[in-house]
N, C-alpha and C positions, 0 to 999 in steps of 0.2 A: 744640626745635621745628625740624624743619626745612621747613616751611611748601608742602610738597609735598602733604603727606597733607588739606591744607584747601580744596584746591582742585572743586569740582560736576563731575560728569561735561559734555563736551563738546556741546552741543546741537547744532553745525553740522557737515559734512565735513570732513575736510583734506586735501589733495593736495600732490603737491612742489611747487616753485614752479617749477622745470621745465616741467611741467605748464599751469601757468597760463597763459590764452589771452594774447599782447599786443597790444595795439590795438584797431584795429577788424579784425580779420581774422576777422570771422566767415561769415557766410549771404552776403553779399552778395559775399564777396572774388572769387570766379571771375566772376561775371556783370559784374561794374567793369574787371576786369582785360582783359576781351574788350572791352567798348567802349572803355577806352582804346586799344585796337591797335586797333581801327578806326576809332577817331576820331584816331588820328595817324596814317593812313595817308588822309586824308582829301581829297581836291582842294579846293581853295580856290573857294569859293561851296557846296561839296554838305554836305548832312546825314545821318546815319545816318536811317532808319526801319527804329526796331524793332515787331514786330508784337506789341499789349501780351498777346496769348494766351501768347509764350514766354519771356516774362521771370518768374521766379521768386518773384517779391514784386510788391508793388501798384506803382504807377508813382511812386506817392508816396513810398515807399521807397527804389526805384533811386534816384530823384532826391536825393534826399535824404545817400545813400551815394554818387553819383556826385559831389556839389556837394561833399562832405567831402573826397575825395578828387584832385579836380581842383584847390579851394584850395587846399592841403598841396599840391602840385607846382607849381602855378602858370601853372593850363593854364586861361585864361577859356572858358566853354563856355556856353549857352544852352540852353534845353531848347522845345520845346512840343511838345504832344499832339491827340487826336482821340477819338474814342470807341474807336477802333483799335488804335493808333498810338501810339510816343513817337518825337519827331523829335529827333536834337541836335546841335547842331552848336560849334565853333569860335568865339568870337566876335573878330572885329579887334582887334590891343592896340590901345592909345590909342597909342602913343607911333611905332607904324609903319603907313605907308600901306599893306600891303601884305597885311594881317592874318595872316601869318605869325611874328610874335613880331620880326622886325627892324626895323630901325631907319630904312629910308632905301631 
């Protein structure tokens, strides 16, 4: 027996592992990747407003892929919205008065 010939045909696809997506870099990766540059190019006190017409997914998505991805880096970020509107902004670290990420 060599225990090949027992095996059911394949129900699912296969692809290389090459292939295979990693992370989360799917739908959302360009629209994150842009609000991170412009929310690190950001002046200290301003918010981004994005207009919720050109954002690609519901706000509750961005949001959602932006909070995943700001954690994983370690960028505190805020969000609020409007009927319109998603605003986001920076928020102060705890540990600097300057709410730029330092110290003193």
């Amino acid at each position: 027996m060599d225990g090949e010939d027992h095996f059911k045909p394949m129900k699912w696809e296969s692809i290389f592992q090459a292939d295979v997506p990693k992370g989360r870099d799917g739908k959302h990766k360009q629209i994150i990747a842009q609000l991170l540059n412009d929310i690190d190019q950001l002046k200290k006190g301003s918010a981004l407003k994005i207009p919720l017409s050109e954002l690609p997914d519901s706000k509750e998505n961005i949001r959602a892929a932006l909070s995943r991805v700001s954690r994983q880096r370690g960028i505190p970020l805020a969000t609020s919205s409007t009927d319109d509107f998603l605003y986001i902004w920076k928020e102060p670290s705890k540990g600097g008065a300057d709410g730029d990420g330092s110290k003193g």
